[in-house]
PyMOL CGO cylinders between C-alpha atoms (Angstrom):
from pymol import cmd
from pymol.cgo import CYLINDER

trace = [
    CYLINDER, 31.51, 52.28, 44.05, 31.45, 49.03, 42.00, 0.3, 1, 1, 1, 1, 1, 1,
    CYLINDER, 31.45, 49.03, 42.00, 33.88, 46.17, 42.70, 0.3, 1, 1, 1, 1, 1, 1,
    CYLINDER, 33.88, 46.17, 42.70, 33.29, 43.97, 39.73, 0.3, 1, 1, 1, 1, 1, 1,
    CYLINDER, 33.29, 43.97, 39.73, 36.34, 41.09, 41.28, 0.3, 1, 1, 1, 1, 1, 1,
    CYLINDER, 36.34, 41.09, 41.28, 34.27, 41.05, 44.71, 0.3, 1, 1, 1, 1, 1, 1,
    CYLINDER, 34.27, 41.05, 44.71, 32.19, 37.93, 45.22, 0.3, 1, 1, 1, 1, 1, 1,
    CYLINDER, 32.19, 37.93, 45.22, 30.37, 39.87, 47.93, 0.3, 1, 1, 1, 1, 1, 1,
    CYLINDER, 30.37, 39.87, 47.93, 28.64, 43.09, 48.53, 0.3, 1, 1, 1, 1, 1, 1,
    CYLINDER, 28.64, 43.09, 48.53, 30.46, 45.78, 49.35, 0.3, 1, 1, 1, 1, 1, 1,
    CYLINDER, 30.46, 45.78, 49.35, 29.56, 48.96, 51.14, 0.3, 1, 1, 1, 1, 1, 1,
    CYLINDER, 29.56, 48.96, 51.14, 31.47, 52.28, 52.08, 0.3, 1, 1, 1, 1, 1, 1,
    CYLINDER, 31.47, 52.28, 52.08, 31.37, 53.07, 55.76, 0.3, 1, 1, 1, 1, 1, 1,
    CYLINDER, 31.37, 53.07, 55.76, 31.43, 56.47, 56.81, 0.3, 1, 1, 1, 1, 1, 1,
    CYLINDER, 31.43, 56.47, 56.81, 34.64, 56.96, 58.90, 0.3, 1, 1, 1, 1, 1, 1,
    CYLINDER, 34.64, 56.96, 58.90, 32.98, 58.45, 61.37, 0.3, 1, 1, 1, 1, 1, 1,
    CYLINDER, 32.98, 58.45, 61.37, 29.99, 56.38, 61.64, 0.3, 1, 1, 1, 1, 1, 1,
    CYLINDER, 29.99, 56.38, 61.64, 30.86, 55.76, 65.15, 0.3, 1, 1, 1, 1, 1, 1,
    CYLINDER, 30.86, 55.76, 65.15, 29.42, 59.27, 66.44, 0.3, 1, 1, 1, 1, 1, 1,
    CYLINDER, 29.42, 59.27, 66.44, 26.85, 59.08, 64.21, 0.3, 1, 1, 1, 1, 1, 1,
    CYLINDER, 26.85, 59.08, 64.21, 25.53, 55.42, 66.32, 0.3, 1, 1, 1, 1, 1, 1,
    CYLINDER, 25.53, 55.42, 66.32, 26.35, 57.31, 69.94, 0.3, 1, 1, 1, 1, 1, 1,
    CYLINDER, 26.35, 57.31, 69.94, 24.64, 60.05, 68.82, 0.3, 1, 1, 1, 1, 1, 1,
    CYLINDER, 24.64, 60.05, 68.82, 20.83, 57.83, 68.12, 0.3, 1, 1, 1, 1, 1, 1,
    CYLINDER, 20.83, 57.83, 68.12, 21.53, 55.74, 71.27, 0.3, 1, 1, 1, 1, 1, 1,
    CYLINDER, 21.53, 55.74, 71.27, 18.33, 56.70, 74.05, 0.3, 1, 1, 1, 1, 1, 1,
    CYLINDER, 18.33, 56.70, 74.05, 18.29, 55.08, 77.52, 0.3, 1, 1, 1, 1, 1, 1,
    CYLINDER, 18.29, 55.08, 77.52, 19.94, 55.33, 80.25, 0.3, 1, 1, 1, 1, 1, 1,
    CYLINDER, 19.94, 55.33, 80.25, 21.82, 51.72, 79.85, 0.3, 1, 1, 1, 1, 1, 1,
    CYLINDER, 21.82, 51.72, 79.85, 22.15, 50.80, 83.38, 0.3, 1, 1, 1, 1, 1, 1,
    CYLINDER, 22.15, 50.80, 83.38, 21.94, 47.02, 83.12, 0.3, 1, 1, 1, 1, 1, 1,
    CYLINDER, 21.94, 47.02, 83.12, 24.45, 47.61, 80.32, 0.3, 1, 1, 1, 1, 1, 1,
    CYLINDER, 24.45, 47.61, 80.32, 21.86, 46.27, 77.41, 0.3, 1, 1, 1, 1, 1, 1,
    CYLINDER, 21.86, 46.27, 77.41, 22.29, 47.25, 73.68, 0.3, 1, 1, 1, 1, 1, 1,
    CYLINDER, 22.29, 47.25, 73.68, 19.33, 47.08, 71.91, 0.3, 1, 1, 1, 1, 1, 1,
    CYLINDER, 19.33, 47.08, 71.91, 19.28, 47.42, 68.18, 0.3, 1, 1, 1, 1, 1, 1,
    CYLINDER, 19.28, 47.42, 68.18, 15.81, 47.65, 66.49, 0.3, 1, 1, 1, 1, 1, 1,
    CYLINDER, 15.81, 47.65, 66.49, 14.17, 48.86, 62.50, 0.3, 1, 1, 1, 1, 1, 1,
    CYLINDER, 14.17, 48.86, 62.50, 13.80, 52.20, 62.36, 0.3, 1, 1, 1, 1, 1, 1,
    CYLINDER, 13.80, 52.20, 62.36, 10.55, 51.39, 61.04, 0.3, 1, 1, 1, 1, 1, 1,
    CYLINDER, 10.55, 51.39, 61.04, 9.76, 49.37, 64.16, 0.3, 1, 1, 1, 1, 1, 1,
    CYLINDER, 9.76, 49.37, 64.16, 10.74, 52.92, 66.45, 0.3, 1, 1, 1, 1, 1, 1,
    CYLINDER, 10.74, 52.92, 66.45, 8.59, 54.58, 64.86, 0.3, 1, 1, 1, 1, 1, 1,
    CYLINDER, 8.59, 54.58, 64.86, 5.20, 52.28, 65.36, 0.3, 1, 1, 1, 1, 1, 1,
    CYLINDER, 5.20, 52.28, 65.36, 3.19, 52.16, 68.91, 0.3, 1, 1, 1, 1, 1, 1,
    CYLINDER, 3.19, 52.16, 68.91, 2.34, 48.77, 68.14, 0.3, 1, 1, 1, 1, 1, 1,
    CYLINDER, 2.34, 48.77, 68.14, 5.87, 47.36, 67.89, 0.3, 1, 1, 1, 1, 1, 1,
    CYLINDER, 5.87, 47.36, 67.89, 7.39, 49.51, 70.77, 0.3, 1, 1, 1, 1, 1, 1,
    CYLINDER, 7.39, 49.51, 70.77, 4.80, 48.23, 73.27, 0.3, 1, 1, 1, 1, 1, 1,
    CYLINDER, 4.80, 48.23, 73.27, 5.66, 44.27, 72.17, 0.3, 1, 1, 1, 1, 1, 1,
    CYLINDER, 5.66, 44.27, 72.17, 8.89, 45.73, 73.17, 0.3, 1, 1, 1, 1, 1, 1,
    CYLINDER, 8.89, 45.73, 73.17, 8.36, 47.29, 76.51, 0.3, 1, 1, 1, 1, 1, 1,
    CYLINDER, 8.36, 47.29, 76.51, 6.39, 43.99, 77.64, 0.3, 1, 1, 1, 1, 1, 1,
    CYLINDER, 6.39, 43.99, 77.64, 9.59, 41.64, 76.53, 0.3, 1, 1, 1, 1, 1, 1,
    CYLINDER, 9.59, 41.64, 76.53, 11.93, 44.13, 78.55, 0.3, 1, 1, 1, 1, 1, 1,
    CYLINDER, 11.93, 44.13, 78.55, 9.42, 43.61, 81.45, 0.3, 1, 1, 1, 1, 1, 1,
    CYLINDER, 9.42, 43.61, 81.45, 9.39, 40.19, 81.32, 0.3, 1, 1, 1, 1, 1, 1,
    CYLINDER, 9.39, 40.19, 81.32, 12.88, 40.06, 81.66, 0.3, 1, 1, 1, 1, 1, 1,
    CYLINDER, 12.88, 40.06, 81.66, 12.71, 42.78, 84.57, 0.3, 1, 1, 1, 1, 1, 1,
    CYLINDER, 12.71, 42.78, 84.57, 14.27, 45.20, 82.42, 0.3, 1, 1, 1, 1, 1, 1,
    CYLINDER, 14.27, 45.20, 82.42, 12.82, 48.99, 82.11, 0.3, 1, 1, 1, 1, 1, 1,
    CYLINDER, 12.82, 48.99, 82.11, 13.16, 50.30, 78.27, 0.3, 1, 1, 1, 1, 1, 1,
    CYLINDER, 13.16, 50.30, 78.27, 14.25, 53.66, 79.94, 0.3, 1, 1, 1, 1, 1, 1,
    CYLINDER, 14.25, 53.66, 79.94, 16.70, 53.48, 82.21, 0.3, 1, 1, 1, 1, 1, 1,
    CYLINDER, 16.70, 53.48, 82.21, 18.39, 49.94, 81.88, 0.3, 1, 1, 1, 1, 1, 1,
    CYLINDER, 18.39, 49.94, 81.88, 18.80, 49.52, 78.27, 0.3, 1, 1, 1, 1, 1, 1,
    CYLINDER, 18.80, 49.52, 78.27, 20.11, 51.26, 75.39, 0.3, 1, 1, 1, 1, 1, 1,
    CYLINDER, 20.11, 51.26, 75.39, 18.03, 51.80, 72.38, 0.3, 1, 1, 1, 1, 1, 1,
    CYLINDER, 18.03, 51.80, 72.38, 19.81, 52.18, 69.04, 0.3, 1, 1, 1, 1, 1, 1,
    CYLINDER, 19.81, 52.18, 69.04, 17.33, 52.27, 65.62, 0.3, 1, 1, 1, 1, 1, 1,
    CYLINDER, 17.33, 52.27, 65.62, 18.86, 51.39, 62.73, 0.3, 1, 1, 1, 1, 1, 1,
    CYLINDER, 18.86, 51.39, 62.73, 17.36, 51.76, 59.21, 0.3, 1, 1, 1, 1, 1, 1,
    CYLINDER, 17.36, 51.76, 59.21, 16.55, 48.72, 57.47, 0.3, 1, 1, 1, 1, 1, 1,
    CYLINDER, 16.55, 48.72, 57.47, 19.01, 49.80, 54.32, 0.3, 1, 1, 1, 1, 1, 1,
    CYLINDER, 19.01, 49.80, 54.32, 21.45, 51.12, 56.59, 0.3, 1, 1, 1, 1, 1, 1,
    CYLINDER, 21.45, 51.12, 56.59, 24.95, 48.87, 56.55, 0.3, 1, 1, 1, 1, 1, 1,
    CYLINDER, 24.95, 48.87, 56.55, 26.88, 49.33, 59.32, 0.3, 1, 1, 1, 1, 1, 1,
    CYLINDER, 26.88, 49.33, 59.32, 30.09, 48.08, 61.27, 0.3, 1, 1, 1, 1, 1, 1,
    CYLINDER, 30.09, 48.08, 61.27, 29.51, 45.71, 64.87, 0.3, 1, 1, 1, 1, 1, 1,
    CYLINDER, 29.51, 45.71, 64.87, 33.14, 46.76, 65.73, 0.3, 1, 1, 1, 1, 1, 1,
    CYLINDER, 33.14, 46.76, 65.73, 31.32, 50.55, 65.41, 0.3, 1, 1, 1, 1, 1, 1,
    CYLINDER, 31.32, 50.55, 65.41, 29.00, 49.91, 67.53, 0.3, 1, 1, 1, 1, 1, 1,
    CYLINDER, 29.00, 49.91, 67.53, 28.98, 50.84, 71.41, 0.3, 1, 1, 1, 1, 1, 1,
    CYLINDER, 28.98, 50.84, 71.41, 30.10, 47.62, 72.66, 0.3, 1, 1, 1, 1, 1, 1,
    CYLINDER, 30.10, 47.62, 72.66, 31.85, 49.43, 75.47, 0.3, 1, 1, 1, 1, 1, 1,
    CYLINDER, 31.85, 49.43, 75.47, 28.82, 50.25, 76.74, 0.3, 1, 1, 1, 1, 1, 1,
    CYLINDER, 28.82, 50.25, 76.74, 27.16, 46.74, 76.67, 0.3, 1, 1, 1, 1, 1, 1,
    CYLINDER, 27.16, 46.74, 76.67, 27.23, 43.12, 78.07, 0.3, 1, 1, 1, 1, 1, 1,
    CYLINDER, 27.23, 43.12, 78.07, 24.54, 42.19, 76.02, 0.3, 1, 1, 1, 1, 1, 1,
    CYLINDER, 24.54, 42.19, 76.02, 23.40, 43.16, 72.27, 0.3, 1, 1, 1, 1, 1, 1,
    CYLINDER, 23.40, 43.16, 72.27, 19.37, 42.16, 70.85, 0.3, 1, 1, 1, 1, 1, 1,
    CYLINDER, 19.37, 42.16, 70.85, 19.46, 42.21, 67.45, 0.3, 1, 1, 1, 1, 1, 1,
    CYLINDER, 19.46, 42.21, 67.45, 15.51, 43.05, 66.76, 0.3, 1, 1, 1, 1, 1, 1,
    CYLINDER, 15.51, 43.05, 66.76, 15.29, 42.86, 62.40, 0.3, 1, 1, 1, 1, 1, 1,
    CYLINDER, 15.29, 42.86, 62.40, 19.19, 43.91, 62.14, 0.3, 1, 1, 1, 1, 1, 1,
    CYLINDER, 19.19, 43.91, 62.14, 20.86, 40.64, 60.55, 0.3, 1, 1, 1, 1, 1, 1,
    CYLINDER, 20.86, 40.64, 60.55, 24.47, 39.67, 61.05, 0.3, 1, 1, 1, 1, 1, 1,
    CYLINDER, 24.47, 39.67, 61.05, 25.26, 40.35, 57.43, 0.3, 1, 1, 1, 1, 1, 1,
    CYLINDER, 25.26, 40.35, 57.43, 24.08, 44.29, 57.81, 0.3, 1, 1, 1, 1, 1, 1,
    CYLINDER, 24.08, 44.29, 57.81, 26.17, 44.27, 60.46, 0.3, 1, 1, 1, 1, 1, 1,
    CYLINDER, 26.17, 44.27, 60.46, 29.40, 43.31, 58.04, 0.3, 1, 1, 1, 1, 1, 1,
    CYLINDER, 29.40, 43.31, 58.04, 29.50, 40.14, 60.46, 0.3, 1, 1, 1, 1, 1, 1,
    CYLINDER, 29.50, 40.14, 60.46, 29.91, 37.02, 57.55, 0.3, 1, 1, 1, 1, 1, 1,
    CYLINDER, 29.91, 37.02, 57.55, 28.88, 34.46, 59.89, 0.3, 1, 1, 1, 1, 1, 1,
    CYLINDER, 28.88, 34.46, 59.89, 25.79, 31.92, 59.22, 0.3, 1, 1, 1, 1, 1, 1,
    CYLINDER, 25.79, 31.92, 59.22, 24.10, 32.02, 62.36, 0.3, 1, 1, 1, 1, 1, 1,
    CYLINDER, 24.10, 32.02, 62.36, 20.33, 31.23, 63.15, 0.3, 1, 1, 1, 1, 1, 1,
    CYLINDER, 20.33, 31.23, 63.15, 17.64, 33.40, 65.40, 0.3, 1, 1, 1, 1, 1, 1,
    CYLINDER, 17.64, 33.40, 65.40, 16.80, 32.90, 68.59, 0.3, 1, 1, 1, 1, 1, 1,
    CYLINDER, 16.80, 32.90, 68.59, 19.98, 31.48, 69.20, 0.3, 1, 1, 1, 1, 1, 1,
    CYLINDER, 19.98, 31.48, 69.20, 22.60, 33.37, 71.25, 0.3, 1, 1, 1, 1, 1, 1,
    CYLINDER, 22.60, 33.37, 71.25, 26.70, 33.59, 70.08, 0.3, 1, 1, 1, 1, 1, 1,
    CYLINDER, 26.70, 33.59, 70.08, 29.41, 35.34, 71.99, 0.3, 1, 1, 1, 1, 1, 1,
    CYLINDER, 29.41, 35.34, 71.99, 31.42, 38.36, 69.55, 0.3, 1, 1, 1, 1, 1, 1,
    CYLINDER, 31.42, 38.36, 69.55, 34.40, 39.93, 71.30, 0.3, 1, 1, 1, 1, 1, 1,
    CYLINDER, 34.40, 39.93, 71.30, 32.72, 39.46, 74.88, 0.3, 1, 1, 1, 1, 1, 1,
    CYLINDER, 32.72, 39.46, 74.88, 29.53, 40.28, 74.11, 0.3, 1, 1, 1, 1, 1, 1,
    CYLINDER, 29.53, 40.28, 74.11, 26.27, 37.61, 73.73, 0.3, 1, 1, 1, 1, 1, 1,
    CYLINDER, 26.27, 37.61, 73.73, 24.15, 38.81, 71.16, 0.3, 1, 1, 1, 1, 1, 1,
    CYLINDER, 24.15, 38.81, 71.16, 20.79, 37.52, 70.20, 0.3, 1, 1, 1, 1, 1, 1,
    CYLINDER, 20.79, 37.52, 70.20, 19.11, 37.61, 66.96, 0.3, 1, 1, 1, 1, 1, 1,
    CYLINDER, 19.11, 37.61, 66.96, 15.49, 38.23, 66.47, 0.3, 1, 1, 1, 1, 1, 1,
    CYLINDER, 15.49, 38.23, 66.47, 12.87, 39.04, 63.78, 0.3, 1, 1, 1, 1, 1, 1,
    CYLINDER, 12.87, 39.04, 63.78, 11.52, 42.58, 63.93, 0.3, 1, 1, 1, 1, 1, 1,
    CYLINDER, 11.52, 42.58, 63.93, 9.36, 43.44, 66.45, 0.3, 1, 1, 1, 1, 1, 1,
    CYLINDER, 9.36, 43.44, 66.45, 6.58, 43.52, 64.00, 0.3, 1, 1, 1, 1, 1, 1,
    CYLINDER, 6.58, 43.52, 64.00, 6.92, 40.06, 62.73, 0.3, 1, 1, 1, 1, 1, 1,
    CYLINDER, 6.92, 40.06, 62.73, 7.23, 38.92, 66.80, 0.3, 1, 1, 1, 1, 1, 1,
    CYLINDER, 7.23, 38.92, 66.80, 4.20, 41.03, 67.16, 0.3, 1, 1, 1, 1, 1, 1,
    CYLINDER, 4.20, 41.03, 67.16, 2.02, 38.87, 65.38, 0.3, 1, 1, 1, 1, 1, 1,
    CYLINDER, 2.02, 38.87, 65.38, 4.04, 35.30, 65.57, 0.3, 1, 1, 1, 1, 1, 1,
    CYLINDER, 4.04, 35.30, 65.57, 2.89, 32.91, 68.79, 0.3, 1, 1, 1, 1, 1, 1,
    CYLINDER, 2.89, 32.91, 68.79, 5.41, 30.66, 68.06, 0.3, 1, 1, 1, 1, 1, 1,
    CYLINDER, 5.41, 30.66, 68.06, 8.57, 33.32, 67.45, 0.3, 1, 1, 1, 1, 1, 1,
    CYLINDER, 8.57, 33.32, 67.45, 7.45, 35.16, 70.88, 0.3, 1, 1, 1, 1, 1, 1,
    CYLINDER, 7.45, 35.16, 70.88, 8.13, 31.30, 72.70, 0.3, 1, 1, 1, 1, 1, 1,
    CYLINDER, 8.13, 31.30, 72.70, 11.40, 30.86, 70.66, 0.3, 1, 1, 1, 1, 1, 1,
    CYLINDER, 11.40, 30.86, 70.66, 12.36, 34.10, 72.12, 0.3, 1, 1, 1, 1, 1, 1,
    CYLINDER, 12.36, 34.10, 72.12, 11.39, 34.17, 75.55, 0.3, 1, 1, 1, 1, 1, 1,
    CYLINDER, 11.39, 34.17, 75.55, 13.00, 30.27, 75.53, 0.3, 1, 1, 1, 1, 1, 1,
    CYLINDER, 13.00, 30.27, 75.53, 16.68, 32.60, 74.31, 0.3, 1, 1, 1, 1, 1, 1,
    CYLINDER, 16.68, 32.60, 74.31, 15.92, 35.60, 76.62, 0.3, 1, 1, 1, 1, 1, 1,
    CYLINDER, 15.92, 35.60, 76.62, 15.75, 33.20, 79.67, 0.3, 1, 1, 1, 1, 1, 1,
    CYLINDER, 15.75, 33.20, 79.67, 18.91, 31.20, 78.64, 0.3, 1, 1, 1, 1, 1, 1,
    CYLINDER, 18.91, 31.20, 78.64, 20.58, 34.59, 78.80, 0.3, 1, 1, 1, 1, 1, 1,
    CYLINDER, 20.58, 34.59, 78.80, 18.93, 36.26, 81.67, 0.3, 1, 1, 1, 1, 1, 1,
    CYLINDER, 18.93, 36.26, 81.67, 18.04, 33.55, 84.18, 0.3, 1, 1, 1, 1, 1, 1,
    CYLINDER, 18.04, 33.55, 84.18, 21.81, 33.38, 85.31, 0.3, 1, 1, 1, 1, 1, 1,
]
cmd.load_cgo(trace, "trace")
């Protein structure tokens, strides 16, 4: 659908996209930590593992005290739609605030607080893969947030 008196994108939302996100979470979530990641990034060994030993460092297991939702990189969706009831915390690994109809200018690595919940933004795990200086910038935010 075109909007030509927009000054902004706009995207249709399914109504029901909120089953749809339940429905892709895996984990058991017991420390109550959403992680959002590429679908792209699920789906390589590479980028999983970079993931695993960030969770660790944090003494957090993948399995059973996070949540793991993959998003595809075209894929718009809604933060309200997300499972924030399920969550203290939200990663943002490659999902920007803007794909996440969130109009807010906000930086990575840096944490913000949206309806209760701190959320970090991050690069994809395949660009932290490979980055020195973006795996310090983001152990320096995990350990603002999880040294309390």
């Amino acid at each position: 659908m075109e909007y030509h008196f927009l000054d902004f994108d706009y995207y249709d939302i399914a109504p029901d996209q909120k089953v749809g996100l339940h429905t892709r979470l895996s984990g058991n979530n017991k420390k109550k930590l959403l992680i959002l990641i590429t679908k792209e990034d699920a789906e390589e060994d590479k980028a999983m593992t970079t993931l695993k030993a960030i969770l660790n460092a944090i003494k957090y297991d993948m399995e059973e005290d996070c949540a793991l939702l993959p998003i595809d990189s075209k894929e718009s969706i809604v933060f309200q739609k997300l499972p924030l009831d399920a969550c203290h915390h939200i990663i943002s690994f490659g999902i920007s605030p803007k794909q996440m109809g969130l109009q807010i200018q906000h930086h990575n690595y840096t944490t913000l607080k949206i309806l209760e919940k701190e959320l970090l933004f991050a690069d994809t795990l395949s660009v932290i893969t490979n980055d020195v200086s973006k795996k310090k910038l983001l152990w320096a935010a995990l350990q603002s947030i999880f040294s309390s």
